[in-house]
N, C-alpha and C positions, 0 to 999 in steps of 0.2 A: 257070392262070397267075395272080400273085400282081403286083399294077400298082401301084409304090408311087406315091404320087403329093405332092407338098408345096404347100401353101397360098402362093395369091399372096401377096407382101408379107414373109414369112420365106425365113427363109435355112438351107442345110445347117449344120450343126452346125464341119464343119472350116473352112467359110469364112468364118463368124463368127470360128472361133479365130484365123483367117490374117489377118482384118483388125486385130483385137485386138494382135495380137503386133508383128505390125510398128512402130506407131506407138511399142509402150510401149519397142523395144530403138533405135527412133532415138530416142526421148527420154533416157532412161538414155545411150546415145550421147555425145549432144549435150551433156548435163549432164558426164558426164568427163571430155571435151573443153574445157570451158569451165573444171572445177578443174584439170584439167594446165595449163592456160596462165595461171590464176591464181597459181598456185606457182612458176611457171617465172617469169612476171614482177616476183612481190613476194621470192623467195629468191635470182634472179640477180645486181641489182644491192645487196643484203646481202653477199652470198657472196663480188663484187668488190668492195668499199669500200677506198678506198687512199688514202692524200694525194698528189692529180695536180697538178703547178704551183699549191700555193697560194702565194698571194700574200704575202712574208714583205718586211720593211725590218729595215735593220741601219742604226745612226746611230753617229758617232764620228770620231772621227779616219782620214782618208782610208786611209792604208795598213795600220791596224788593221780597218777593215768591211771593206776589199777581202777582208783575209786571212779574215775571219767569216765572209765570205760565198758566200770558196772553200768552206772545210769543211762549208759547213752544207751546199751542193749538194754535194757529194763523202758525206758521212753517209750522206744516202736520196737515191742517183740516180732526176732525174725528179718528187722527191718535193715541191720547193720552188722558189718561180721569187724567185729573193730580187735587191732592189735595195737601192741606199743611197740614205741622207736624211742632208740637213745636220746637222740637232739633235736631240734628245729631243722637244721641242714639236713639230717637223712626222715622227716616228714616232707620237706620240703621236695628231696630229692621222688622221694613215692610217689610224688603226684606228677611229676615231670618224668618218671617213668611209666606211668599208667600201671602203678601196685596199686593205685588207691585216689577213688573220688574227692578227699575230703581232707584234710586234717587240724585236730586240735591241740594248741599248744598251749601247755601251762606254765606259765612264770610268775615273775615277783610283781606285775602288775594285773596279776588276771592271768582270761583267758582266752586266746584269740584263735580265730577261725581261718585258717587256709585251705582256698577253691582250686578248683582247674575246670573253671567255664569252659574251657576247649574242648574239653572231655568230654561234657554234657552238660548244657545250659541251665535242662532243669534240675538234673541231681543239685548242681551249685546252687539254683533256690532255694532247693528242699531244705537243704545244710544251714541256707539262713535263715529259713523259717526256726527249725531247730535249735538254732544259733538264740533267734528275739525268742522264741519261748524262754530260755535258760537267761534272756535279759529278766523276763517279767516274774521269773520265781527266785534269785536272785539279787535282781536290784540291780546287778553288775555288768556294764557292758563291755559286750563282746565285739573286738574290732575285726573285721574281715579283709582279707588280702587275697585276690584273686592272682594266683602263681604265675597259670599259664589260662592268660584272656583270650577272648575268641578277636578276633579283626572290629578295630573299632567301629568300622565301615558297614559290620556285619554283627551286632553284640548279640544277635539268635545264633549265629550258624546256620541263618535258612539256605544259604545258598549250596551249602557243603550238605547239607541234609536233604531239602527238595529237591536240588540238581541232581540225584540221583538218579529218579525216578525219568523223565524225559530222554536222559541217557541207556537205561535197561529200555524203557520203552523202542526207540531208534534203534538200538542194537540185535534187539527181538526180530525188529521188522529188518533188515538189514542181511541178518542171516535167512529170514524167510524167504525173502526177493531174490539173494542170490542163490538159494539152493530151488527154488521153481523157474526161474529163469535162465540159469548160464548152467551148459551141459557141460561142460570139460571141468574135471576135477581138480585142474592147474590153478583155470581160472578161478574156480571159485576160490581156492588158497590166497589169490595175488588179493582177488578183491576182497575178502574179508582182512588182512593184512595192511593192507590200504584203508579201509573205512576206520581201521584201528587206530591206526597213528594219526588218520584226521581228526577224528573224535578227539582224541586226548587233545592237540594243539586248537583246536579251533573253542572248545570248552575250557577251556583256562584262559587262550585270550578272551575270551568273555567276561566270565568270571575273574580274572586277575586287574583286565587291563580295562574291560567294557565298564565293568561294575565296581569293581576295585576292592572286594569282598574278600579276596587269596590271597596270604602270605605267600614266603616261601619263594623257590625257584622255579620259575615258570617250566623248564623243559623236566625238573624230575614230577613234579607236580602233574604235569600232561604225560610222560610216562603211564603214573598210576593211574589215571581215565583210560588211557590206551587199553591197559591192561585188564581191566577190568569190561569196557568194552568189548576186546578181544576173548574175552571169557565168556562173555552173553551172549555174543555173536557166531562165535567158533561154535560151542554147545550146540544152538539153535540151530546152524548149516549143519552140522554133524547130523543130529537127530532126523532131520528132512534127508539128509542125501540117505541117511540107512533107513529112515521106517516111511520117508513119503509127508505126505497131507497131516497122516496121523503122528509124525513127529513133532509137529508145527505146535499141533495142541498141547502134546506132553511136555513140549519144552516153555510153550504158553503157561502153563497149570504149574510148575515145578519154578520158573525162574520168576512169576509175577504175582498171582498168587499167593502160591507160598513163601516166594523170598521178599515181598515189599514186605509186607505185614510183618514178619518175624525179626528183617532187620533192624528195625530198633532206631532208623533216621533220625526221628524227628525227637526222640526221646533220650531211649538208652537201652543195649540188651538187658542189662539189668533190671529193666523197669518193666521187662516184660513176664507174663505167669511164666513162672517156676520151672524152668528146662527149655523152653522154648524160644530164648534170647541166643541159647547156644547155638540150637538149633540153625537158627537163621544166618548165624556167622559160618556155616559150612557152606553155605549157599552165599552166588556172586555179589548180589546186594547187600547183604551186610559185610563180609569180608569186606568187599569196597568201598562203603563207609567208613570201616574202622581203619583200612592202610590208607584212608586220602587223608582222616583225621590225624593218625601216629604221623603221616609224613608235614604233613603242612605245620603242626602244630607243637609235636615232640620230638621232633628231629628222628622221627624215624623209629621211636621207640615202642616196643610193642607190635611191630610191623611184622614180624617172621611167620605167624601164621596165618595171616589173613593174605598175605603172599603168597605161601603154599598153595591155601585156597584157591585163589584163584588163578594161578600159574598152573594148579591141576584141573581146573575145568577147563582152560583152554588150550591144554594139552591135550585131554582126552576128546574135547568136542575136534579139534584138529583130526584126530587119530580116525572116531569117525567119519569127516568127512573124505578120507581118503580110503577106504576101508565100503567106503557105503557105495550104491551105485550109481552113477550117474544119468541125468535126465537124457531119456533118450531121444533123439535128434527126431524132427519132423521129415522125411520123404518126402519131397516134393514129385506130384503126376508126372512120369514120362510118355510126351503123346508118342502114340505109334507110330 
């Protein structure tokens, strides 16, 4: 009789392969799962983008706006939530306060169209497009005057909108590294603190001076990057110093995920399905879109809550990280 026998410490050949295989098809898994929900998040609110109640003023003569103001909600039901204003100067002022995307003014030569491309590139097409249909049913044209322009240098706003995203991105990983990396909870403060205020100054001199794409004052300007940096950052070391590994991810899923998509960069929160544009502005990516835009563009205007915003996520992710535990220190062998 033939006694096969196997050496302590190894294993059969099939039960090595069974432990192998498992892990690698929950991995693969897990990884699919994670690109279905990435797609599904960043092509959904693309795929819905509409004009939902934005904010439009019509000024002029009382039973002239009224009549403007029928048509223009009867045009695109749902698509405009339009008011009137006494003059020209307080339309004018609505769009430089960010009350309102849009305004139409009626007078004795017509009727003319004022934008705030700063505001949103594409809402100020949409308004012209709206604007040449009312040329083609009327005969009459309508002149357009852009209030408050985006940087001639930049007439998309890509840099003020895509810059966003490299920036949450860096700040993600930033807070990750220092909260798996550096054990003292001081340091982790110095050094998120620090990557803050570089981020801001070193992303404006880029953008301001590199590319030449930024109004405005360079150090209030890098302020608001700081800040907002400081928001993604703070958050994400918070989360890792109290929950570990499994913070990394929640703060992954919660500030990228969900807050690219919902902020509204490249478009408008407005542009986004029906509750969900707000949504995104409680989260650091879009607050920080909308206070770099209010700052660089409207002198500020509009700025008090996306401020909050984000002054409260990097208070709180702070509070975390001080509150959480610290990585605890390696042991090094003492020989006998």
């Amino acid at each position: 009789m033939n006694i096969r026998t196997v050496e302590s410490g190894t294993e059969a050949p099939d039960t090595a392969r069974r432990r192998t295989v498992g892990p690698l098809v929950g991995i693969v898994l897990a990884v699919v799962a994670v690109q279905a929900a990435l797609l599904t998040m960043f092509a959904w609110p693309a795929l819905h983008s509409a004009p939902r109640d934005l904010p439009i003023v019509v000024a002029g003569p009382a039973p002239a706006a009224h009549q403007l103001a029928g048509q223009l909600a009867a045009a695109k039901p749902g698509a405009f939530e339009v008011d009137t204003v006494a003059s020209d100067a307080a339309a004018d002022r609505a769009l430089r306060q960010r009350d309102a995307y849009g305004a139409f003014l009626i007078g004795r030569g017509g009727v003319q169209l004022h934008v705030a491309s700063a505001a949103s590139p594409q809402i100020a097409m949409l308004l012209r497009q709206v604007a040449q249909g009312a040329e083609q049913r009327t005969g009459t044209h309508v002149a357009v005057t852009d209030v408050v322009p985006t940087d001639k240098d930049d007439p998309n706003g890509v840099v003020l909108s895509i810059g966003i995203l490299p920036l949450v991105m860096t700040s993600m990983l930033a807070g990750i590294l220092l909260g798996l990396a550096i054990a003292s909870r001081w340091l982790r403060l110095v050094g998120v603190l620090l990557f803050a205020a570089l981020a801001g100054l070193a992303s404006m001199a880029i953008g301001q001076y590199a590319l030449g794409a930024v109004p405005g004052s360079y150090l209030l300007n890098a302020a608001v990057v700081g800040l907002l940096a400081l928001a993604v950052a703070g958050s994400m070391l918070g989360l890792v110093a109290l929950l570990g590994a499994p913070g990394a991810g929640l703060g992954v899923a919660v500030l990228f995920v969900v807050g690219i998509p919902l902020a509204g960069l490249t478009s408008a929160p407005a542009l986004l399905p029906a509750g969900w544009g707000a949504v995104g502005q409680f989260l650091p990516p879009g607050a920080g879109g909308t206070l770099l835009r209010s700052v660089v563009y409207f002198d500020s205007a509009g700025a008090g809550t996306p401020l909050a915003v984000l002054a409260g996520w990097a208070v709180v992710g702070l509070a975390l990280l001080l509150v959480g535990r610290a990585k605890p220190r390696r042991r090094l062998p003492v020989a006998a």
